[in-house]
ZADRENVEX-741808 format. One record per residue (C-alpha): residue in one letter; chain; x, y, z. Coordinates in steps of 0.2 Angstrom, whole numbers, plus 5000, padded with zeros to 4 digits. Layout:
BEGIN
  r  c    px    py    pz
  A  A     X     Y     Z
...
This chain:
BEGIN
  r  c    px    py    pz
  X  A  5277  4824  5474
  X  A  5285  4837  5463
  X  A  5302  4833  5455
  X  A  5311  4848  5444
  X  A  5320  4842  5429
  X  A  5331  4852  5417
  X  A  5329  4847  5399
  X  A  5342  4852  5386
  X  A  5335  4857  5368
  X  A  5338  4837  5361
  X  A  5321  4835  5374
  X  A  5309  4838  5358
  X  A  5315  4819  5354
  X  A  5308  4814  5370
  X  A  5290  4820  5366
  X  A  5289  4813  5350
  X  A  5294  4795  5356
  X  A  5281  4798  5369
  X  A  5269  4803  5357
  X  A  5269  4788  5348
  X  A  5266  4775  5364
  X  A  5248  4783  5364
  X  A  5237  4767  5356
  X  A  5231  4769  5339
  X  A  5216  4764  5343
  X  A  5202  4765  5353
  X  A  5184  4757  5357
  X  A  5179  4775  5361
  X  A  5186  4794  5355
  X  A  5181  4811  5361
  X  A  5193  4824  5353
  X  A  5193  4841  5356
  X  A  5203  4849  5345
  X  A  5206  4866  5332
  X  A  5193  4879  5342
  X  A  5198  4897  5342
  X  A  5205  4907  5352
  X  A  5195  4913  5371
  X  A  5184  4898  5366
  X  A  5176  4887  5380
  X  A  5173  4867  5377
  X  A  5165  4856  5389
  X  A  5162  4836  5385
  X  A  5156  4826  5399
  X  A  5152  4808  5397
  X  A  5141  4796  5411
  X  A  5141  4778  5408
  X  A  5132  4766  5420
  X  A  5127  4748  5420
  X  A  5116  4737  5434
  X  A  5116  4721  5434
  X  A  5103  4712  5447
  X  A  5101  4693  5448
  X  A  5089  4686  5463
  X  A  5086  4668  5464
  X  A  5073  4661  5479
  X  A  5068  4646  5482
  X  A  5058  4637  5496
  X  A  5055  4618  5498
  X  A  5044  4610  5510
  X  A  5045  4590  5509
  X  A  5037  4578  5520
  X  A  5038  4559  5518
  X  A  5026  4547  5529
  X  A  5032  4527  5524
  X  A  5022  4512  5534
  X  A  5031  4494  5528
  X  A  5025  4480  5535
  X  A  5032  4460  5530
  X  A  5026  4448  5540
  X  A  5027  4428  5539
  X  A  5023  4426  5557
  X  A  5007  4421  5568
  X  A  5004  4406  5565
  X  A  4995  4391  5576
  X  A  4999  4373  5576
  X  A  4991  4369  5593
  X  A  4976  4355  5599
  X  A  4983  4342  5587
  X  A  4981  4322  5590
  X  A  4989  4310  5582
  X  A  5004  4316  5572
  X  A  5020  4326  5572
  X  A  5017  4346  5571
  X  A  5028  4357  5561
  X  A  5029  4377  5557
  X  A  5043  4383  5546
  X  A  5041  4401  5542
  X  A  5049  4409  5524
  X  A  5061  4427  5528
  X  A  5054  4441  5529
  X  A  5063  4458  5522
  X  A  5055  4475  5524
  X  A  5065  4489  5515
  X  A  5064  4510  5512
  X  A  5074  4520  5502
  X  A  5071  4542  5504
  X  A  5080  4551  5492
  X  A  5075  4572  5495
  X  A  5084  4585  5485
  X  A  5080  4603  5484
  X  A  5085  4620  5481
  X  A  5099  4623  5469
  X  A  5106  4639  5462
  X  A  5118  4644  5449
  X  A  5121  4663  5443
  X  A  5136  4666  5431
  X  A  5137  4685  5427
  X  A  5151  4689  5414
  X  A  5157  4699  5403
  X  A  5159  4717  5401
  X  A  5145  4721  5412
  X  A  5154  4722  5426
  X  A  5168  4730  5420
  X  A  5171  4749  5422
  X  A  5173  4757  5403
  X  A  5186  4771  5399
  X  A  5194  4759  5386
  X  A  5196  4774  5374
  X  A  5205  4790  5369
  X  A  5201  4809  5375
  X  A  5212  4821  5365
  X  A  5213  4840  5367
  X  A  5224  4846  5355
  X  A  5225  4861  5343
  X  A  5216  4873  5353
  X  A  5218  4890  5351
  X  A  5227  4902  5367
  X  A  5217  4908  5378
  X  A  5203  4894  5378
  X  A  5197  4883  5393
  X  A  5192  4865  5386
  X  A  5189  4851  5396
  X  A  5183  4833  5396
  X  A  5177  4824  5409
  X  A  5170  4805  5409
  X  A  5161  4792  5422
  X  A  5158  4775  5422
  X  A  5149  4767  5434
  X  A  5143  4748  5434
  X  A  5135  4736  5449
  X  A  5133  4718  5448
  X  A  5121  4712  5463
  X  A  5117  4694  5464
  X  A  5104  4686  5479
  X  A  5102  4669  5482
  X  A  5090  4662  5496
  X  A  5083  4645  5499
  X  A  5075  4639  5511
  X  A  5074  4619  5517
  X  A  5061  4608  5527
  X  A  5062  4589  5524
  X  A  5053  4580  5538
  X  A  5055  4560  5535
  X  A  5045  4549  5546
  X  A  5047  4530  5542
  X  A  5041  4514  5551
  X  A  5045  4496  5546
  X  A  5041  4481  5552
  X  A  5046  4464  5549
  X  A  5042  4448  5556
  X  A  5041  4429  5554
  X  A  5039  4425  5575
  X  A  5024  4426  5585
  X  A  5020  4408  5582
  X  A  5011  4395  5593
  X  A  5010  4377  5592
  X  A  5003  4370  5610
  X  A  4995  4357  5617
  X  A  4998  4343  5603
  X  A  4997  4324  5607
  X  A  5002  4308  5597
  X  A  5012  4301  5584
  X  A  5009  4304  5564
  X  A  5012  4320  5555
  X  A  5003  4333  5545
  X  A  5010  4348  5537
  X  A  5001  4362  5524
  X  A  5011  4373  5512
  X  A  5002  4386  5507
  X  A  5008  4390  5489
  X  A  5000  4406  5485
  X  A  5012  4417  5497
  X  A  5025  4402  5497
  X  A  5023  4399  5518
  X  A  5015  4393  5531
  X  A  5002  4407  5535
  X  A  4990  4404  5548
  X  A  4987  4385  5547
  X  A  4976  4376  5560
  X  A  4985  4356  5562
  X  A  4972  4343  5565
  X  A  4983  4328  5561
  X  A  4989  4321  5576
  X  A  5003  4326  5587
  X  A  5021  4321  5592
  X  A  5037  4328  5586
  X  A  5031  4348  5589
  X  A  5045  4361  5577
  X  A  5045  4378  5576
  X  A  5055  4387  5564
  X  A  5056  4404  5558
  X  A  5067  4411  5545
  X  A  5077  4427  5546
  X  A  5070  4447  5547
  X  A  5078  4461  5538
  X  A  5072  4479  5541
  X  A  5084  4491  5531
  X  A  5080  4511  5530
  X  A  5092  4523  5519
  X  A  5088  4542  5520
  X  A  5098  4555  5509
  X  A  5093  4572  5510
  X  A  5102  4587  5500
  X  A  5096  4603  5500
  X  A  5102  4621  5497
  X  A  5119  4623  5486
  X  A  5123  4640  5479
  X  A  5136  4644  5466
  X  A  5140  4662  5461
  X  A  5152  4667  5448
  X  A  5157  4685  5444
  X  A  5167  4687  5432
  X  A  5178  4704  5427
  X  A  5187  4709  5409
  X  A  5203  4704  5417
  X  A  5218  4716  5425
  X  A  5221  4722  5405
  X  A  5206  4725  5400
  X  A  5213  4743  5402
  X  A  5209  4760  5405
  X  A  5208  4772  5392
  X  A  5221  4785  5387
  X  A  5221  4804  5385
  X  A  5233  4818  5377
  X  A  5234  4833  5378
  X  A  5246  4840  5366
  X  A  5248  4857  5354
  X  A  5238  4869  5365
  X  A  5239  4888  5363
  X  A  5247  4898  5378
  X  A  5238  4903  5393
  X  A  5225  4889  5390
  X  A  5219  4879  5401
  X  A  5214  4859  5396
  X  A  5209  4846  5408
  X  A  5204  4826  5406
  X  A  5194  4819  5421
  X  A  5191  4801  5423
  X  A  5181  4791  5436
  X  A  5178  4772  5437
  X  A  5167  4764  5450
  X  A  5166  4747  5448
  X  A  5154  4737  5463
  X  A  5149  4718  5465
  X  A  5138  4712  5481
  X  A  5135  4695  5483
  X  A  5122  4689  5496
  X  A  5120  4669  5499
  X  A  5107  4666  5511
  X  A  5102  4646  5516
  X  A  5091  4639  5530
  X  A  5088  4620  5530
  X  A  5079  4611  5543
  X  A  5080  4590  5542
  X  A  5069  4578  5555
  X  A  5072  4559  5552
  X  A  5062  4550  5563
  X  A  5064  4532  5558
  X  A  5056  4515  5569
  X  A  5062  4498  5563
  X  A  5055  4484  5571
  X  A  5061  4466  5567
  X  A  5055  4452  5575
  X  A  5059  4433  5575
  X  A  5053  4428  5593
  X  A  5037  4426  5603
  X  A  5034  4407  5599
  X  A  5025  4398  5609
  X  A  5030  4377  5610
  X  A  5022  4371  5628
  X  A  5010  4359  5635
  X  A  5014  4346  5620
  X  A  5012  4329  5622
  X  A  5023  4312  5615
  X  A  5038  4319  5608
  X  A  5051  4332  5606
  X  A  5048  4350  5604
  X  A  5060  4361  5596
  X  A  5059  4381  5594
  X  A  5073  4390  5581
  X  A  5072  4405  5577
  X  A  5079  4415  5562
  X  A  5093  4429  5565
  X  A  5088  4449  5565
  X  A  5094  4463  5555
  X  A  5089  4480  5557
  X  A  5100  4495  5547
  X  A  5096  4514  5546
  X  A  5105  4525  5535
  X  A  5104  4543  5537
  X  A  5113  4555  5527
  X  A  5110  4574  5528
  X  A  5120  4589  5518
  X  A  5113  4605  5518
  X  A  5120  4624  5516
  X  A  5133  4625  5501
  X  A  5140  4641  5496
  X  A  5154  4645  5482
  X  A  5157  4663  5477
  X  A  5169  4668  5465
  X  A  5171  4688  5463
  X  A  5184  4693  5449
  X  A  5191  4708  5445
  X  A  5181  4722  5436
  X  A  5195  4729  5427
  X  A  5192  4746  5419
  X  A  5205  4756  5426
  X  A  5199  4773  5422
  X  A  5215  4782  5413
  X  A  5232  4769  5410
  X  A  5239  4781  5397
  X  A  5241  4800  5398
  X  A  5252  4809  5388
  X  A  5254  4830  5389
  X  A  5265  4838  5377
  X  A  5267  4851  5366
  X  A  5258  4863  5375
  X  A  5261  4884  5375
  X  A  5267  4894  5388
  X  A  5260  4898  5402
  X  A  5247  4884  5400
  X  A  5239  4874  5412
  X  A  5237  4855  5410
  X  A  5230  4842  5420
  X  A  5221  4823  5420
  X  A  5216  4814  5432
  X  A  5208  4799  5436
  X  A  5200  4791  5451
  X  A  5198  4772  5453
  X  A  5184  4762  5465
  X  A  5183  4744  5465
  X  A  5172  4736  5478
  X  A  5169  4718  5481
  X  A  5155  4713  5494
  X  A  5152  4693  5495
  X  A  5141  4689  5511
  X  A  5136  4670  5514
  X  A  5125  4665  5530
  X  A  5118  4649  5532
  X  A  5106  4642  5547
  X  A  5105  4624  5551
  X  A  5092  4610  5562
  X  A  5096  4591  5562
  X  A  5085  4581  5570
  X  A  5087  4561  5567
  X  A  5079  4549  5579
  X  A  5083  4532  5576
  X  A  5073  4519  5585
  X  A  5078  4500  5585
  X  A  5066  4486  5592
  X  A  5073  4469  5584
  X  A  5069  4452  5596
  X  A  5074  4436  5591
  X  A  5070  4428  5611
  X  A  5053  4429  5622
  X  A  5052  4412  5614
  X  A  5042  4396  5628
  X  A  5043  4380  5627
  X  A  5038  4373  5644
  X  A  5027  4358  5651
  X  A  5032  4346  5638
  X  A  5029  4328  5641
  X  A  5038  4314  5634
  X  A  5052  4319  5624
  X  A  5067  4333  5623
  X  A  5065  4352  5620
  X  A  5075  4361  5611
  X  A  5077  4379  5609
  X  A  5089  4388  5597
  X  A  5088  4409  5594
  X  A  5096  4416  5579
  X  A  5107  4430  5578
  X  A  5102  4450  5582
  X  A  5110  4464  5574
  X  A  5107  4484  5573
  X  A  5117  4496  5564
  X  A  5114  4514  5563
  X  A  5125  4525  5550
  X  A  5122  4543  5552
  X  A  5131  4556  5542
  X  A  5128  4575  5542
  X  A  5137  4591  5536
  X  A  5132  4608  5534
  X  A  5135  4626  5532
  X  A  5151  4623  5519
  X  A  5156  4643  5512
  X  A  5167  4645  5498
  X  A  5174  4662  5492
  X  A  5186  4666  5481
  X  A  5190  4684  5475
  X  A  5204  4692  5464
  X  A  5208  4711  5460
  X  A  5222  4719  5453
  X  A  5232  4737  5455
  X  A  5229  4750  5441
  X  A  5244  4756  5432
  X  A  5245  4773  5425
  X  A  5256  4778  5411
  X  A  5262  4797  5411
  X  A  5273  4801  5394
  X  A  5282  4817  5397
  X  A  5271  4829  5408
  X  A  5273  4845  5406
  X  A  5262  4858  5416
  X  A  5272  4872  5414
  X  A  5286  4877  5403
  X  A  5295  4894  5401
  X  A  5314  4898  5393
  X  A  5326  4895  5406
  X  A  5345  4907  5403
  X  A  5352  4892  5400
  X  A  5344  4888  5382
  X  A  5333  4873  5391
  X  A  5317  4871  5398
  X  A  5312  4866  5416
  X  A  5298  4852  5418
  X  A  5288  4850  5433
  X  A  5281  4833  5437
C-alpha cells in the first residue's frame, strides 16, 4: 500500500528522532559508506548452520523362568500298628521381571537454531550517482531422529505344591511320625509303625508372577533465541542524488523432528498351585482325615511402550526489525527488504503388539478317602484363589510448539523526495 503524505519543513525533526531509534549497537556491522561518485558497491553475506542429532536403538530381550516349590508326594501307606500322620510345611513359588529399554533424550539449544541478522547494514555517505548494495542470508536447520525398536518376550512357569500325598492301607493302633529337619518337612517318609488314626495335612501354596516391561520413551527439546532475539537493523541515510542503495535480508530458519517407536511385548506366564491329590483310603482301625491347605495364584503384568514428547520453540532471527531511510538526495532510489521463513516439522509414529497369556491351574480338591474301616473320615479343602492384574498403555505423543510474528520497524521512509510549490516535501511510503 502507498500512502502520500505532505510534510511541512519542521519534518527535518522527524528524521533526526528517528535516526536516533536505530540501536547503538550491534553483534555484526557492514557499512558502506564515503565512495565516490558513479561508484558501484556490492556486500553479500551467507550464513548457514546444520544441526543433525540421530539417536537408534534396538533391544531384543528374552526371559525363560522355571520355579518349582514343592512339599508334596509323600507316602504313609502299608502301616501296622499305630496312628499315621502327614503334615506338609507351605510352599511359595515367586518371579519378579523387571525389562527396561530404549530411552532417548536430545536437547538442542541455543543460537544454533536461530536465524542471524542481529546486526546493522548502513549505506550512508555515498557519492551521486553510485549504486551500493548489501544483501545478507542466513540459513540454519536443526534435524533430530529418534528410533527404537522393542522385543521383550517373557516366558515364566511356576509351580508350587504340597499335595499329591498318599497314606493307604494302614492297620492298628500306636503312632509313628518322622520330621525331617534338614528341609523342615515331612518329605517322602515310608511309616512302618503301626496304624490307626490316618491324617493328612498340607499347608498352603502361593505362586505369585509380576512382570513390568518399559520400553521406548523419547524426549525432544528444541529450543529457539526467543521472539526478541531480534532481527537486525539497516539505514540508509545521506546518499548522493540519483543513487541507487538497497538492503536485502532473508532468514530461513527450519526444524524437523522424526520420532519413530516399534515395541513388541509376549508374556506368556503358567502358574500352577496345587494342594490336592491325596490319597487316604483302604485304612484300617481308626479315623481318617484329609485337609488341605488353601491356594493362591497372582500374575501381574504391566506393559508401557511408545512415548513421545517433542517440544519445538521458536527460531527467532527475524531477518530486518529496524530500518530506517533518510537523508537521502533527490531523485534517489531506496529500498530494504527482508524475507522471513520459519518452518517447524515434528512427526511421531509409533507401532505397538501385546501378547499376554495368562494361564492359571491352582487345585485344592481331587482328594479320596474311601474304604475306610472302623472309624470316621474326614475331609476338609482349603480355599482357591486366582487373580490376574493386567495393565497396558501405549503409543502416548506429546507435542508442543511455539512461534511468534516478526515486527518490522520503518523510521521515516523516504523513496523519493522532490520540492513540492508549497515549500514542503511529499513522502511516499
Amino acid at each position: 500500500m502507498n500512502l502520500n503524505k505532505f510534510i511541512a519543513p519542521a519534518a527535518g525533526a522527524l528524521l533526526i528522532a528517528a535516526a536516533t531509534l536505530v540501536p547503538s549497537a550491534f553483534a555484526d556491522e557492514t557499512v558502506v559508506s564515503g565512495n565516490g561518485s558513479g561508484s558501484s558497491n556490492f556486500v553479500s553475506t551467507n550464513s548457514s548452520s546444520r544441526t543433525t542429532v540421530s539417536q537408534n536403538n534396538d533391544a531384543n530381550i528374552t526371559n525363560n523362568v522355571r520355579n518349582s516349590a514343592n512339599t508334596g508326594g509323600n507316602n504313609a501307606s502299608g502301616n501296622t500298628g499305630g496312628n499315621s500322620s502327614i503334615s506338609t510345611g507351605g510352599s511359595t513359588s515367586s518371579t519378579t521381571i523387571n525389562n527396561t529399554a530404549n530411552s532417548n533424550s536430545a536437547d538442542v539449544s541455543g543460537c544454533t537454531s536461530c536465524g542471524g541478522g542481529g546486526g546493522l547494514v548502513s549505506i550512508t555517505g555515498n557519492g551521486e550517482f553510485s549504486n551500493n548494495n548489501v544483501s545478507t542470508q542466513n540459513t540454519n536447520t536443526t534435524r533430530a531422529f529418534q528410533n527404537n525398536t522393542a522385543n521383550i518376550d517373557n516366558n515364566v512357569r511356576n509351580s508350587s505344591n504340597t499335595g499329591n500325598n498318599n497314606a493307604s492301607g494302614n492297620t492298628g493302633g500306636g503312632f509313628g511320625l518322622i520330621w525331617d529337619g534338614q528341609c523342615g518337612c515331612w518329605v517322602n517318609n515310608n511309616f512302618d509303625n503301626g496304624g490307626g488314626n490316618v491324617a493328612v495335612t498340607t499347608g498352603s501354596t502361593v505362586t505369585d508372577t509380576n512382570i513390568d516391561n518399559t520400553a521406548n520413551r523419547n524426549v525432544v527439546s528444541v529450543s529457539g533465541c526467543g521472539c526478541d532475539n531480534g532481527g537486525g537493523s539497516a539505514v540508509i541515510s545521506g546518499n548522493g542524488e540519483v543513487s541507487r542503495n538497497s538492503v536485502n535480508s532473508s532468514s530461513n530458519n527450519s526444524t524437523v523432528a522424526v520420532q519413530n517407536n516399534r515395541a513388541s511385548f509376549t508374556n506368556d506366564v503358567s502358574n500352577r498351585s496345587n494342594t490336592g491329590n491325596n490319597n487316604a483310603s483302604s485304612n484300617t482301625g481308626g479315623n481318617t482325615s484329609i485337609d488341605t491347605g488353601g491356594v493362591l495364584a497372582t500374575t501381574n503384568i504391566s506393559n508401557i511402550a511408545n512415548s513421545n514428547d517433542l517440544g519445538l520453540g521458536s527460531g527467532g532471527g527475524s531477518g530486518l526489525s529496524n530500518v530506517g531511510i533518510f537523508g537521502n538526495g533527490e531523485f534517489s532510489s531506496n529500498t530494504a527488504r527482508t524475507f522471513n521463513f520459519g518452518t517447524n516439522q515434528g512427526f511421531q509414529h509409533n507401532s505397538s503388539f501385546f501378547t499376554n497369556n495368562p494361564l492359571f491351574r491352582i487345585n485344592s480338591g481331587l482328594n479320596n478317602s474311601s474304604s475306610n474301616t472302623g472309624g470316621s473320615s474326614f475331609l476338609t479343602t482349603g480355599f482357591s484363589g486366582s487373580e490376574t492384574n493386567l495393565s497396558n498403555l501405549a503409543n502416548t505423543n506429546s507435542l508442543f510448539t511455539t512461534a511468534c510474528g516478526c515486527v518490522t520497524n520503518t523510521f521515516s521512509n523516504i523513496w523519493d523526495w522532490w520540492m513540492n510549490p508549497l515549500g514542503g516535501f511529499w513522502m511516499s511510503i
